[in-house]
N, C-alpha and C positions, 0 to 999 in steps of 0.2 A: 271752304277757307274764306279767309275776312279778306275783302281788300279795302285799300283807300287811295283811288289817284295814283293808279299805276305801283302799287305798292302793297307788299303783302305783310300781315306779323310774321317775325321771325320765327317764332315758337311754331308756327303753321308748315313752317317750312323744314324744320327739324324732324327729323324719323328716329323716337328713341322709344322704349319699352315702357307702360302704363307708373312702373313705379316710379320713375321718376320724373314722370314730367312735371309733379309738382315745384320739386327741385329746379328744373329749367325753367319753370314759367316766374318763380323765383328771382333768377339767375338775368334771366333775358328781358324781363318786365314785359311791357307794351311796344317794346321796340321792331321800328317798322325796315322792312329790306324794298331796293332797288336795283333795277338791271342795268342802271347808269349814273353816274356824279351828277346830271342834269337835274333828272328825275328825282335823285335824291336831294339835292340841292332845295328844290323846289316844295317838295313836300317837308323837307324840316323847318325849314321858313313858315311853311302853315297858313293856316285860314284864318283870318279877322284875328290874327294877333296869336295864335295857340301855337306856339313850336314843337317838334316832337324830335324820339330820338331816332335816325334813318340811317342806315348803313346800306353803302353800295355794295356791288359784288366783289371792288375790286380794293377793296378793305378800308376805302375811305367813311369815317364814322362821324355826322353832323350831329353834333349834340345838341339839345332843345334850348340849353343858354347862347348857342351861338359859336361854340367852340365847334374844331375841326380839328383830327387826327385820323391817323391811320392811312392804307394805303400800302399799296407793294410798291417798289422800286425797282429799275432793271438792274440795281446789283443785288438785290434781296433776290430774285426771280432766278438770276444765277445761283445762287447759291443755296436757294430751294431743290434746282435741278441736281447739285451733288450730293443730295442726300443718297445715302445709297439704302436699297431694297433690305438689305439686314438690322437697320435704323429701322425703318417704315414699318416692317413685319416686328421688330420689339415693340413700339408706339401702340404699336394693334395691338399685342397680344398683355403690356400695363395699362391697356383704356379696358381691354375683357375683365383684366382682373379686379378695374376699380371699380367696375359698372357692375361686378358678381357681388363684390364688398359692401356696395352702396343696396343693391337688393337685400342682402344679409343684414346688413343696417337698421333698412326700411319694416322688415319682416321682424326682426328684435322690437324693435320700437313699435309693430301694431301691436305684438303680442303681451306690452306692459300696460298694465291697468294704466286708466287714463285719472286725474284728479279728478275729475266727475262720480268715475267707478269708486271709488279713493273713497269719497264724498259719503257715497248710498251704501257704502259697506260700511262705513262710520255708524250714521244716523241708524244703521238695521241695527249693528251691535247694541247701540245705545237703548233705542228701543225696547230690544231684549234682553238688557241687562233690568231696565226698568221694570218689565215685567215681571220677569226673574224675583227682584226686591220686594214687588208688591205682594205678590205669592208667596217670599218665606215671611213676610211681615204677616199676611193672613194665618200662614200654616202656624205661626205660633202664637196670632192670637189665639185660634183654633184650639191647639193645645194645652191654652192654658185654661178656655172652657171646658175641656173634656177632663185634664185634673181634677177642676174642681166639683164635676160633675159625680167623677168617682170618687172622690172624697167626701161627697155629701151620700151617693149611693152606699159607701162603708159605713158609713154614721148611721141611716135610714137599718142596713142589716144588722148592726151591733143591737140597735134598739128593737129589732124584730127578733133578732136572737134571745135577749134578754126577757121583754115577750111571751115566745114562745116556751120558752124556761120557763116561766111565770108558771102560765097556762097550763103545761106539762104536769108542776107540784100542784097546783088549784085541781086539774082531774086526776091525777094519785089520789087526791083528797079526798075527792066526792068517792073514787071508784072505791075506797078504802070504807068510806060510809057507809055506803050502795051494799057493800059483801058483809061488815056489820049490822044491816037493818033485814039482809035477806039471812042472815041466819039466827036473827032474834024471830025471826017470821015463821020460819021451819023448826 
């Protein structure tokens, strides 16, 4: 625990459950406790001019500009004492239900993406979007090479067809010769 001059943080002094002490320390700031109006007196006034905020036990609260409040009274102290016991056990059992709430709260709010998450799931998308774009902008330049590839390949067999047409009558021809010269032979 921190002290300073007889004085400890409040937040120090507080016994609550990990989620929310954010919340308290929050809530409580830097603010410092003592075991007397003296001692707290003393330390909110401060060192070489530095006020701070110092609450006694007995609920007097010296604020750092100089102000003072708080405090019980012996007619407040009476009438603390009639609280009765079925007040005290409801008080308990609306601070379980808010401090359950405040968990449920706490636990919602870790489990939503944060703007950061937010952020890098943007820039990923984007990313692969662009990707994506560059590749069908490829895939159909691509495509339009392979068109014209078989469009030139069809051109290339029509003239090979034609060709070998050709070539087919050219040897009818000879073979027609060839069967006329071997039977002018025999």
């Amino acid at each position: 625990h921190r002290h300073l001059h007889n004085a400890k943080l409040l937040i120090d002094c507080v016994d609550s459950p990990p989620e929310v002490q954010n919340a308290l320390q929050f809530c409580i700031g830097n603010m410092l406790v003592c075991d007397d109006i003296r001692t707290a007196e003393r330390v909110a006034a401060g060192e070489n001019g530095r006020r701070r905020n110092v609450v006694a036990l007995n609920g007097i609260l010296f604020y750092e500009y100089g102000g003072v409040s708080g405090g019980i009274s012996g007619e407040l102290r009476s009438k603390a004492r009639r609280f009765e016991e079925g007040t005290v056990d409801q008080m308990k059992r609306k601070r379980k239900d808010v401090m359950e709430h405040l968990r449920d709260v706490i636990r919602k709010q870790n489990d939503m993406p944060t703007m950061e998450d937010l952020d890098a799931r943007r820039s990923g998308l984007m990313q692969r979007r662009e990707f994506i774009e560059n590749d069908l902008k490829n895939n159909k330049e691509e495509k339009s090479r392979v068109k014209k590839e078989i469009a030139a390949a069809k051109k290339s067999l029509k003239e090979l067809e034609a060709n070998v047409t050709k070539l087919q009558r050219h040897l009818r021809s000879r073979e027609s010769q060839i069967e006329k010269l071997q039977a002018e032979l025999n």
